[in-house]
TORMIRO-710268 format. One line per field, with one value per residue: residue in three letters; x, y, z of N, C-alpha, C, O, CB in turn. Coordinates in pm, whole numbers, plus 50000, padded with zeros to 5 digits. Glycine has a CB too. Layout:
resn (ALA_...)
n.px (X_...)
n.py (Y_...)
n.pz (Z_...)
ca.px (X_...)
ca.py (Y_...)
ca.pz (Z_...)
c.px (X_...)
c.py (Y_...)
c.pz (Z_...)
o.px (X_...)
o.py (Y_...)
o.pz (Z_...)
cb.px (X_...)
cb.py (Y_...)
cb.pz (Z_...)
END
This chain:
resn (UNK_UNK_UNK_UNK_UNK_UNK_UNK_UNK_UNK_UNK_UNK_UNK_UNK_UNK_UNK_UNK_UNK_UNK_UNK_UNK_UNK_UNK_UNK_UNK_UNK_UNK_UNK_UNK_UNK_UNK_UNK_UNK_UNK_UNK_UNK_UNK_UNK_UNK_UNK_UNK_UNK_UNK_UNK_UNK_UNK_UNK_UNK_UNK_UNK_UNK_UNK_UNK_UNK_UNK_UNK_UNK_UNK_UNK_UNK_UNK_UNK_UNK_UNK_UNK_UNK_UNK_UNK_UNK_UNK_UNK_UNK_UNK_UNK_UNK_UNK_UNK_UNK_UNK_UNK_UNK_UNK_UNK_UNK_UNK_UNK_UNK_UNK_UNK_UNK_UNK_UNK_UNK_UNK_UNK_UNK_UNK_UNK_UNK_UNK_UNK_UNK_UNK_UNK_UNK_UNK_UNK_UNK_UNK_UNK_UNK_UNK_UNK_UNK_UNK_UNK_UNK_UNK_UNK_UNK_UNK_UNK_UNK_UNK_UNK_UNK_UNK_UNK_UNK_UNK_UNK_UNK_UNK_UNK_UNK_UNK_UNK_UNK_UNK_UNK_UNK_UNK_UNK_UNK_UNK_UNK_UNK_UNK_UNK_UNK_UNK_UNK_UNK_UNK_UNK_UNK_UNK_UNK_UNK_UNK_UNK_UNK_UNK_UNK_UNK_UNK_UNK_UNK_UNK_UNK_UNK_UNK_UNK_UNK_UNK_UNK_UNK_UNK_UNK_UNK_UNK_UNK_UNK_UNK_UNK_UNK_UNK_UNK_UNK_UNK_UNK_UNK_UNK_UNK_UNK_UNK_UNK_UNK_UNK_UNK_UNK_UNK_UNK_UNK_UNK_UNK_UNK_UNK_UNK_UNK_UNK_UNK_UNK_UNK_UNK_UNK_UNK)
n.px (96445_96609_96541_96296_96308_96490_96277_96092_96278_96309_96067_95989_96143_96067_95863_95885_96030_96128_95996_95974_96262_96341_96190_96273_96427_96610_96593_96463_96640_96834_96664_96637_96840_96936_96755_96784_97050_96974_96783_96985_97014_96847_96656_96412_96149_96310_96257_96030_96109_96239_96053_95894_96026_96110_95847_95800_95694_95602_95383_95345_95102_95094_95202_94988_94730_94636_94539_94586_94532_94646_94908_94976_94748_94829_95111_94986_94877_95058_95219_95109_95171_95384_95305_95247_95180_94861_94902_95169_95135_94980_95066_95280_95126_95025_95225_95319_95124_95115_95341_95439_95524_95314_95085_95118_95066_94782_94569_94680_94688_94813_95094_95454_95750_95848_95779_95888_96163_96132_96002_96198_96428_96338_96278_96547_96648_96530_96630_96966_97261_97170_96871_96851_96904_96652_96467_96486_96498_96220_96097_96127_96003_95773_95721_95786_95838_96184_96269_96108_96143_95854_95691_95622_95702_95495_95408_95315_95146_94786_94714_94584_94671_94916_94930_94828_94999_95169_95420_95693_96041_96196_96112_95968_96207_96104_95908_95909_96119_96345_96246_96207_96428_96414_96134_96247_96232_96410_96722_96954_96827_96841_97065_97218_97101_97104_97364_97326_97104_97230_97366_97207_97110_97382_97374_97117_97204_97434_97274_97055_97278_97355_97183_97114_96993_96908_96771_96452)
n.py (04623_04414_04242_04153_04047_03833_03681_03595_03476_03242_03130_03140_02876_02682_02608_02569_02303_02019_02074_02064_02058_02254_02453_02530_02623_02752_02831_03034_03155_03261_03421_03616_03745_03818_03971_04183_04271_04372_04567_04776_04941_05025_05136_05075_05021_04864_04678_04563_04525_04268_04138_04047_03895_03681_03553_03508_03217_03071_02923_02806_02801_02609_02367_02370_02303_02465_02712_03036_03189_03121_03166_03464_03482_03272_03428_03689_03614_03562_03773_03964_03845_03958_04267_04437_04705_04729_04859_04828_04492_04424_04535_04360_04119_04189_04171_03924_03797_03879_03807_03596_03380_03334_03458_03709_03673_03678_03923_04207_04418_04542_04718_04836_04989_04774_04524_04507_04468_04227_04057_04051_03949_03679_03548_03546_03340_03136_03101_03042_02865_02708_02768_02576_02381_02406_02384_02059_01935_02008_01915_01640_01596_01608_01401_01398_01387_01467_01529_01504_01490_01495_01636_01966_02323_02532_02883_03183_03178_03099_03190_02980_02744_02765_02710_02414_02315_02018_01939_01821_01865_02040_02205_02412_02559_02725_02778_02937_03019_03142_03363_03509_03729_03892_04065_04145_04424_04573_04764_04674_04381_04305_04344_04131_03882_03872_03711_03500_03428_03387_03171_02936_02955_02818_02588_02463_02449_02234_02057_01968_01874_01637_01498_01494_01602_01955_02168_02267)
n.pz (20446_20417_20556_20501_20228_20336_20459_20273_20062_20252_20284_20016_19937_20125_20006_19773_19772_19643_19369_19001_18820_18635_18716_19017_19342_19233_18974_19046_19208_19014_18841_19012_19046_18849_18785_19018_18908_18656_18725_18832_18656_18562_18772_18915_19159_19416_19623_19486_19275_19334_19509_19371_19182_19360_19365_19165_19015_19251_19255_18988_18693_18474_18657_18807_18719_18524_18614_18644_18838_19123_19144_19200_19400_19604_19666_19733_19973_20161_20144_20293_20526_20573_20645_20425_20218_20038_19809_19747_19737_19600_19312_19295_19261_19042_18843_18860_18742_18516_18403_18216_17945_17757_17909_17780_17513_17529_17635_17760_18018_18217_18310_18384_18493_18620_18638_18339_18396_18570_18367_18175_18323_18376_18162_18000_18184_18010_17770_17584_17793_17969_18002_17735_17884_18060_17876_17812_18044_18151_17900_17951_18189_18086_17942_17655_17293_17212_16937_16664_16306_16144_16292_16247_16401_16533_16437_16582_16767_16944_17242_17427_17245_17251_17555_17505_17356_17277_17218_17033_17203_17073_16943_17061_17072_16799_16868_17074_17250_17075_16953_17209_17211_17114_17233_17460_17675_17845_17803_17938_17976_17685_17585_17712_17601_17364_17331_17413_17260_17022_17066_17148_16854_16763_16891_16783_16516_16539_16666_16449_16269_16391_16431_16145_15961_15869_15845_15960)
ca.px (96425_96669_96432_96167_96403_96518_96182_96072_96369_96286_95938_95998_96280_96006_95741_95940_96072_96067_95951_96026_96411_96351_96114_96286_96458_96791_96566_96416_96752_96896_96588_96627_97005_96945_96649_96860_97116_96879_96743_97070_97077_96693_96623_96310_96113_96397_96163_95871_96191_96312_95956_95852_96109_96138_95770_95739_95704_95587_95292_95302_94979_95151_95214_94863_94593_94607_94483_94626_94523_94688_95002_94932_94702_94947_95216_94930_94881_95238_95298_94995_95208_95493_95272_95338_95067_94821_94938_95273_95109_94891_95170_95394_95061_95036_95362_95315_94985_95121_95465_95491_95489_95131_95058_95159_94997_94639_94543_94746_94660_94924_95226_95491_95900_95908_95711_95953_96229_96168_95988_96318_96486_96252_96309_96682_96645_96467_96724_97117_97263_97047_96733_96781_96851_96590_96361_96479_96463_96030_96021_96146_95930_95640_95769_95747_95936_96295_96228_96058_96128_95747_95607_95677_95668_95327_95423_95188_95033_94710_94718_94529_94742_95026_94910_94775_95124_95240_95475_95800_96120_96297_95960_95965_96321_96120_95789_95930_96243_96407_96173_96266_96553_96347_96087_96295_96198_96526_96866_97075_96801_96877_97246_97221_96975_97185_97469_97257_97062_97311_97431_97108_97143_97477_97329_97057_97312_97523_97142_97066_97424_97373_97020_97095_96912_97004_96692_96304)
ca.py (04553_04297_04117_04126_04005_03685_03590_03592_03358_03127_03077_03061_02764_02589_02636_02440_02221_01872_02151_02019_02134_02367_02581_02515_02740_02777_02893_03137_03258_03286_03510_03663_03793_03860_04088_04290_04325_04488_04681_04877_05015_05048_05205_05063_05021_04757_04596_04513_04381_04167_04046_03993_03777_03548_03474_03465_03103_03059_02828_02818_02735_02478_02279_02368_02269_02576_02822_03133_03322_03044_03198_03564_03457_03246_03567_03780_03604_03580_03911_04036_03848_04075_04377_04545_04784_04685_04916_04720_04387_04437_04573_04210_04019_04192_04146_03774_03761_03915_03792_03465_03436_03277_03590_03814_03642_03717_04096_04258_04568_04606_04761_04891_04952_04648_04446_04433_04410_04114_03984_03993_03843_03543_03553_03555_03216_03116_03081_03069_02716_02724_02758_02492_02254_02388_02339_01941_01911_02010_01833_01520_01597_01578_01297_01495_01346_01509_01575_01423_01560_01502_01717_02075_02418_02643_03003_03258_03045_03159_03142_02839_02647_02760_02667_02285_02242_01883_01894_01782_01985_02061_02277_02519_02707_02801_02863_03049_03027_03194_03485_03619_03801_04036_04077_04229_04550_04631_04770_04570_04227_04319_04298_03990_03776_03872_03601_03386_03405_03336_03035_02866_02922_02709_02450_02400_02407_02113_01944_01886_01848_01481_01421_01462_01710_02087_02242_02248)
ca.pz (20319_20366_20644_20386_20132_20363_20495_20133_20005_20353_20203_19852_19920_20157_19906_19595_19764_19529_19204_18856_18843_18543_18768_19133_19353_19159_18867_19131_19219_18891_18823_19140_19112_18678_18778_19090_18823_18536_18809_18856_18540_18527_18875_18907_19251_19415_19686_19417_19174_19450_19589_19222_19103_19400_19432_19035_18982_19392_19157_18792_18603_18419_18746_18920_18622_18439_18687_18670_18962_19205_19194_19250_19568_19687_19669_19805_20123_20199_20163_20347_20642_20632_20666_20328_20230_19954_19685_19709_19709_19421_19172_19294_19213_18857_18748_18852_18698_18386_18374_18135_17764_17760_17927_17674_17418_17558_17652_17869_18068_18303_18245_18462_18475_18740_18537_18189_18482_18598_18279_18110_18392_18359_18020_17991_18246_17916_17687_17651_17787_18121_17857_17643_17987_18145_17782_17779_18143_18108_17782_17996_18251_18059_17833_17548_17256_17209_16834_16513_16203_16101_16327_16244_16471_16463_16479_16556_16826_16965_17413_17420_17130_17348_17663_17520_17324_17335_17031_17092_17274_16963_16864_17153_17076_16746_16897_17158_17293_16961_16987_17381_17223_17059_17283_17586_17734_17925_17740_17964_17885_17518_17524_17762_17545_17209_17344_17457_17170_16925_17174_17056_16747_16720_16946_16677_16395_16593_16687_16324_16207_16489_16414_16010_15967_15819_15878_16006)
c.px (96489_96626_96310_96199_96408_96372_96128_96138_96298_96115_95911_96072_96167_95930_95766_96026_96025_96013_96004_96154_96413_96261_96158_96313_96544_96754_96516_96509_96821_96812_96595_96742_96989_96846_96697_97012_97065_96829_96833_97093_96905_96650_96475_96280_96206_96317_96072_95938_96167_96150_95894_95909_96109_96017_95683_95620_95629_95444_95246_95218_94977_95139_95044_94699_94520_94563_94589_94597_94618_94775_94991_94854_94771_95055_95116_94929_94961_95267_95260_95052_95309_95415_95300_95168_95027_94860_95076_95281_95034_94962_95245_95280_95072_95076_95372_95210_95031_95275_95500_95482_95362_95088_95036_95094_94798_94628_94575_94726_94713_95040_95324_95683_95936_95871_95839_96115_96218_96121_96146_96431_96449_96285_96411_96702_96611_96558_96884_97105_97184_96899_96720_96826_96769_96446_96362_96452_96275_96015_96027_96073_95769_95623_95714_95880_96044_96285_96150_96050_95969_95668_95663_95608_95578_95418_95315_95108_94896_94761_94698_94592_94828_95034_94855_94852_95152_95386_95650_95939_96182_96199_95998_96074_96231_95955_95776_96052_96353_96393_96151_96360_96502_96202_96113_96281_96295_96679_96985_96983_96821_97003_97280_97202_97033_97305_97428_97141_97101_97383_97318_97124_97264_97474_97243_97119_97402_97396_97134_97173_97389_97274_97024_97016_96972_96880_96532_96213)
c.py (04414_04176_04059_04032_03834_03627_03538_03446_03237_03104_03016_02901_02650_02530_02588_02372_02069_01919_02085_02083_02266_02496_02602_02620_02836_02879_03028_03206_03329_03427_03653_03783_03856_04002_04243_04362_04431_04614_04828_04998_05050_05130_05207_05056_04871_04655_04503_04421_04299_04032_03949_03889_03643_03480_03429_03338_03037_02932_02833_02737_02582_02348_02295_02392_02374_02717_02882_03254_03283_03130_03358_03588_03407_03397_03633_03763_03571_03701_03972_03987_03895_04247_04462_04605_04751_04748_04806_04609_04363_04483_04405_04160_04041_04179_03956_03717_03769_03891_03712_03522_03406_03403_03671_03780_03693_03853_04088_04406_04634_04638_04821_04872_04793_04529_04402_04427_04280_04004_03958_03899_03691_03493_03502_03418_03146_03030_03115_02898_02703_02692_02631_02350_02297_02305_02156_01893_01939_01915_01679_01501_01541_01464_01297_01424_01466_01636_01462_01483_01627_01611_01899_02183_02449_02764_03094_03202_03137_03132_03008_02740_02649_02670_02471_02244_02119_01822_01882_01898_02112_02195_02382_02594_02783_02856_02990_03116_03167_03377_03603_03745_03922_04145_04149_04368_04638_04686_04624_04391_04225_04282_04173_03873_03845_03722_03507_03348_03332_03155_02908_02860_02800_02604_02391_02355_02255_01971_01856_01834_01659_01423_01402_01519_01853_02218_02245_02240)
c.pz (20320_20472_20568_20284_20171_20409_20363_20091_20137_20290_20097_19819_19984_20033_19760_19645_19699_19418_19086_18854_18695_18627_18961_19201_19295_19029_18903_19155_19102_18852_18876_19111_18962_18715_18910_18978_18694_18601_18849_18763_18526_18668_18896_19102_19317_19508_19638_19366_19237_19450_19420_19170_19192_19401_19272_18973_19147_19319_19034_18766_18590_18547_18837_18749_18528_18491_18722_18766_19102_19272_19243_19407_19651_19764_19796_19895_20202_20249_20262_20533_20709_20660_20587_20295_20094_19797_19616_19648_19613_19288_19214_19230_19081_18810_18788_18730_18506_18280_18225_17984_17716_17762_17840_17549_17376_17568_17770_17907_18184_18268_18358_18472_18517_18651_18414_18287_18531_18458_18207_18200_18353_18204_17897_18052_18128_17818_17683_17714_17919_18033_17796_17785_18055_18018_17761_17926_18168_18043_17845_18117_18215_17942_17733_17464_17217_17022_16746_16398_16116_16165_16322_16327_16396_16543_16499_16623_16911_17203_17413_17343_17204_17451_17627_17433_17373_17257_17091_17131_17167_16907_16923_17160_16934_16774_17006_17208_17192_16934_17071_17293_17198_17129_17465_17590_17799_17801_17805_17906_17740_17518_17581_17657_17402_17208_17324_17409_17026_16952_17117_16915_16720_16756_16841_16551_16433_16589_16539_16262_16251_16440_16213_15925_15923_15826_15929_15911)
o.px (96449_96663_96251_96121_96367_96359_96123_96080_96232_96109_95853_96061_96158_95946_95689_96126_95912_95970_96120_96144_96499_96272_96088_96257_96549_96826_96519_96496_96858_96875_96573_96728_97041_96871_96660_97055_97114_96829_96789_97156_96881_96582_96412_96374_96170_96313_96033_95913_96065_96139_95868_95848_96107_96025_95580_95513_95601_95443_95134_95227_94917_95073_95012_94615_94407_94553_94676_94631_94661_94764_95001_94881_94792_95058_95146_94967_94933_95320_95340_95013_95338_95491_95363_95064_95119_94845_95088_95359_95041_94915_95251_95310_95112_95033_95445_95223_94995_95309_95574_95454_95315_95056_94920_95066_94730_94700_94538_94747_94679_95090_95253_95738_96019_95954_95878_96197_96325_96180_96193_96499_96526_96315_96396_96779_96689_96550_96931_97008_97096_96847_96613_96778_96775_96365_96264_96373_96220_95943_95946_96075_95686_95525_95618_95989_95989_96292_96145_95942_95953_95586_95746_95486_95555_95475_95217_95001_94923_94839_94790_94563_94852_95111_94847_94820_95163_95435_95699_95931_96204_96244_96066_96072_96262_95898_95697_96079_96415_96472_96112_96343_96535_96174_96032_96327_96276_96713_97053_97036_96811_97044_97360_97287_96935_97325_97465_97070_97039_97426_97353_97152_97232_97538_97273_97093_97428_97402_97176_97151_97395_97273_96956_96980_97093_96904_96518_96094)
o.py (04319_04059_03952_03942_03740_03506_03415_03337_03144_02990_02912_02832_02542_02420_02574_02360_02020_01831_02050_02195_02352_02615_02675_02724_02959_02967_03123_03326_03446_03531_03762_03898_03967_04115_04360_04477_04537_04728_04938_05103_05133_05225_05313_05083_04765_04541_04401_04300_04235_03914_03832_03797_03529_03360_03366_03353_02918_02834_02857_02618_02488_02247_02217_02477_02376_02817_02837_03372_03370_03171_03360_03669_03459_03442_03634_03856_03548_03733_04035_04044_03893_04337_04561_04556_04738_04687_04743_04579_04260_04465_04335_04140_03956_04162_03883_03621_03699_03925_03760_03629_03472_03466_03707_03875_03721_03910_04014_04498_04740_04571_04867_04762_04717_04451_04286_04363_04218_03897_03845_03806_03607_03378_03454_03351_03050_02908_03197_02823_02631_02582_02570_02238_02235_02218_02106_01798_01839_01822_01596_01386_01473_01450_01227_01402_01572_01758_01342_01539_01734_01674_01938_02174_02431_02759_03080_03166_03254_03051_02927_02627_02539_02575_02399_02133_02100_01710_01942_02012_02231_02272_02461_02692_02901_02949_03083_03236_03260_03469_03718_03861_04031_04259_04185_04430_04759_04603_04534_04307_04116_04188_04101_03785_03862_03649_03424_03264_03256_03065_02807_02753_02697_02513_02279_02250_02177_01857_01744_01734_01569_01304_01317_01471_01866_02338_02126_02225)
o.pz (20254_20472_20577_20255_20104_20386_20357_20087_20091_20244_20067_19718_19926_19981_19665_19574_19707_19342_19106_18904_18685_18597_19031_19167_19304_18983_18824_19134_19106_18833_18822_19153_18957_18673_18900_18982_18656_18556_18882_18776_18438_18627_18896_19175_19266_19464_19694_19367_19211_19415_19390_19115_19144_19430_19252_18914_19129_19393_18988_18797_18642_18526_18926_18717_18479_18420_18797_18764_19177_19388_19366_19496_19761_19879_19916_19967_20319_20356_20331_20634_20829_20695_20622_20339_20013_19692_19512_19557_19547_19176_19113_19112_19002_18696_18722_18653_18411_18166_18139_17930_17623_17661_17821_17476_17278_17486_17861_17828_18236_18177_18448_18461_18468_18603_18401_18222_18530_18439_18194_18157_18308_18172_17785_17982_18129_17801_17761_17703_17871_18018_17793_17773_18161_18046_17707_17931_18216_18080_17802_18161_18276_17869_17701_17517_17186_17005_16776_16376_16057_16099_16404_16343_16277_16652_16425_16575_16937_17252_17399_17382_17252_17456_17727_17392_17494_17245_17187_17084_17186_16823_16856_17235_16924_16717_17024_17207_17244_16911_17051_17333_17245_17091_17551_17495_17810_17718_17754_17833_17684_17451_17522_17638_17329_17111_17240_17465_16951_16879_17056_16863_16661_16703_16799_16492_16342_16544_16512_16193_16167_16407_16155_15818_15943_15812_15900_15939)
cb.px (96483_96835_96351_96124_96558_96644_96077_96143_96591_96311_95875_96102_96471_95935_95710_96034_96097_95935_96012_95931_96577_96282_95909_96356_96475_96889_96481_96359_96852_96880_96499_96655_97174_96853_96466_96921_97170_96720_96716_97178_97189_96592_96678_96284_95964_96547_96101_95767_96352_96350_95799_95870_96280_96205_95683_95849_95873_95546_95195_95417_94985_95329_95368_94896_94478_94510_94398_94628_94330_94737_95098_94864_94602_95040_95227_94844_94816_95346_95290_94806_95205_95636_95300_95468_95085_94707_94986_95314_95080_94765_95316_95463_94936_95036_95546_95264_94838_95083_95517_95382_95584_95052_95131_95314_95029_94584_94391_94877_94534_94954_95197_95397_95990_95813_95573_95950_96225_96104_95877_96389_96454_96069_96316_96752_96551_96418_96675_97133_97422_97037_96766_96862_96939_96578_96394_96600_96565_95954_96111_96276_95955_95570_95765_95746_95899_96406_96339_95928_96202_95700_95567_95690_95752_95082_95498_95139_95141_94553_94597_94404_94776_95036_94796_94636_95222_95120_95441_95834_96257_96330_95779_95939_96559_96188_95697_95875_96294_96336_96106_96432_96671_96295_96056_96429_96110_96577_96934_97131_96647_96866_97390_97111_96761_97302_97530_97239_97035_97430_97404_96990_97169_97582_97247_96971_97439_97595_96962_97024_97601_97360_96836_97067_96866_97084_96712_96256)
cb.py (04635_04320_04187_04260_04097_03663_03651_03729_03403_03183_03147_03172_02801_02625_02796_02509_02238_01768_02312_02067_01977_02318_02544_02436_02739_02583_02819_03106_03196_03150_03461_03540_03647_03713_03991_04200_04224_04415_04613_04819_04916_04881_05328_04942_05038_04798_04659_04609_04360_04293_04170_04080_03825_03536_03559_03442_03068_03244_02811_02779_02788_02512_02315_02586_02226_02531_02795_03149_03343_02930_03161_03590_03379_03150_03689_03813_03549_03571_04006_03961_03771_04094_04406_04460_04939_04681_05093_04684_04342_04564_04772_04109_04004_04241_04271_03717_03903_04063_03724_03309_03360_03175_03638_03822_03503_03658_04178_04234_04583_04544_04877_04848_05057_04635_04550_04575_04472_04088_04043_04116_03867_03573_03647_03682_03197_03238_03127_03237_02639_02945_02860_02486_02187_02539_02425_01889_01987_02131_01846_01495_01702_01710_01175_01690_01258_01342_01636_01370_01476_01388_01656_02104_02507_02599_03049_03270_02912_03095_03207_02841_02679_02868_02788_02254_02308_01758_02085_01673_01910_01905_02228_02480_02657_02765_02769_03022_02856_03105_03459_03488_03761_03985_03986_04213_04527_04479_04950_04581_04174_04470_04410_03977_03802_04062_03580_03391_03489_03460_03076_02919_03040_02723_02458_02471_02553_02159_02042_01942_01960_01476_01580_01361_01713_02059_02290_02348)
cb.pz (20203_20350_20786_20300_20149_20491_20585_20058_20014_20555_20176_19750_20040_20263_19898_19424_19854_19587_19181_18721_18823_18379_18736_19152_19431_19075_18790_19241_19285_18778_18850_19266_19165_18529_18830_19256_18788_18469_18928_18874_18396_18498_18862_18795_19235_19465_19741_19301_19141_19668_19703_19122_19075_19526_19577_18981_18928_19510_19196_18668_18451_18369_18833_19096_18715_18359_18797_18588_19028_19155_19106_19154_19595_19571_19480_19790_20162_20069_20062_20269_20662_20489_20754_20153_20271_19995_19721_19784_19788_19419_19188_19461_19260_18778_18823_19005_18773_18403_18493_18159_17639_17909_17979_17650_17444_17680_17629_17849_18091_18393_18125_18568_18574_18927_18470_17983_18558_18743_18197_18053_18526_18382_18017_18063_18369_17874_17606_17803_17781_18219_17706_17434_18083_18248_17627_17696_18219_18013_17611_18009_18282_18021_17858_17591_17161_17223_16776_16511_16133_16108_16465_16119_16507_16557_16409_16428_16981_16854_17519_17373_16977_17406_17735_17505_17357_17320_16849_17001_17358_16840_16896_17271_17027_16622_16936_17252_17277_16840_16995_17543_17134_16911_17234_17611_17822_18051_17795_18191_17894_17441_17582_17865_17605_17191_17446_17569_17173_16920_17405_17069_16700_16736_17089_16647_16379_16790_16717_16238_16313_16667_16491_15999_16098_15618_15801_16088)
END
């Protein structure tokens, strides 16, 4: 496993190198090491965790024109060069395929322990102070303004509204970010993503406090 494990990481590290720093490798490891930890207490399939988490992100949508199969094929023909047997490699693709919050928004018909294992991993990367620099580190990526009082969050967003969001950073802790906590599948991502839920919260209370502001 743990040859599988390092060829894996030696791929994944080639394979983002120069990535947007909110989705790089660091965010891969973070994922990586959050989702072997949930796993202990969850006793899920540890190989699938593992392969799942590092090759999560291996090409997110977002960065490749919206196409969501990218990353899953990518994964697949990776894997297919360690010699893992297709049952294996077809549960890693689904839990890639089905991982995000976009995802979840649309119809979902996979399901599986490994699956809300690493989703909450990913999840937990999300939010908490990692979260809201990885949410201004994107928003500055895509030179997305910071905030504007005028433009207010849409809740209740449909996939597509999601996915063609342009609305400024300040938007996305209450369109999404805000929302992870409750949405975790794991006991241990529940008690995680309570801290580091509340952690946001007082960052937004300080945000408006600067900006002059007291509420949305």
């Amino acid at each position: 496993m743990e040859f599988l494990k390092d060829q894996t990481i030696k791929f994944v590290k080639e394979k983002l190198a120069g990535a947007e720093a909110g989705h790089d490798w660091f965010h891969i490891e973070r994922v990586y090491h959050t989702a072997l930890k949930i796993n202990e207490k969850e006793k899920g399939n540890e190989l699938i965790v593992a392969l799942a988490a590092l090759l999560h992100d291996i090409a997110d949508s977002k960065f490749n024109g919206g196409d969501e199969e990218i990353g899953p094929r990518i994964a697949g023909d990776f894997l297919k060069t360690l010699n893992l047997d297709d049952e294996l490699i077809n549960h890693v693709q689904q839990i890639i395929k089905n991982l995000s919050y976009k995802a979840s928004l649309g119809m979902v018909n996979f399901h599986s322990k490994e699956l809300d294992i690493v989703q909450d991993a990913d999840r937990l990367d999300a939010i908490g102070a990692i979260g809201i620099a990885r949410a201004f580190t994107y928003g500055g990526y895509k030179n997305r303004l910071m905030y504007d009082p005028e433009i207010k969050p849409v809740l209740n967003q449909s996939k597509e509204a999601y996915k063609n969001s342009t609305a400024p950073t300040i938007n996305h802790f209450y369109e999404k970010l805000l929302l992870l906590k409750d949405l975790m599948k794991t006991k241990e991502g529940k008690n995680i993503a309570t801290q580091r839920h509340d952690f946001m919260l007082a960052y937004l209370d300080q945000f408006f406090l600067e900006a002059g502001s007291y509420s949305q």
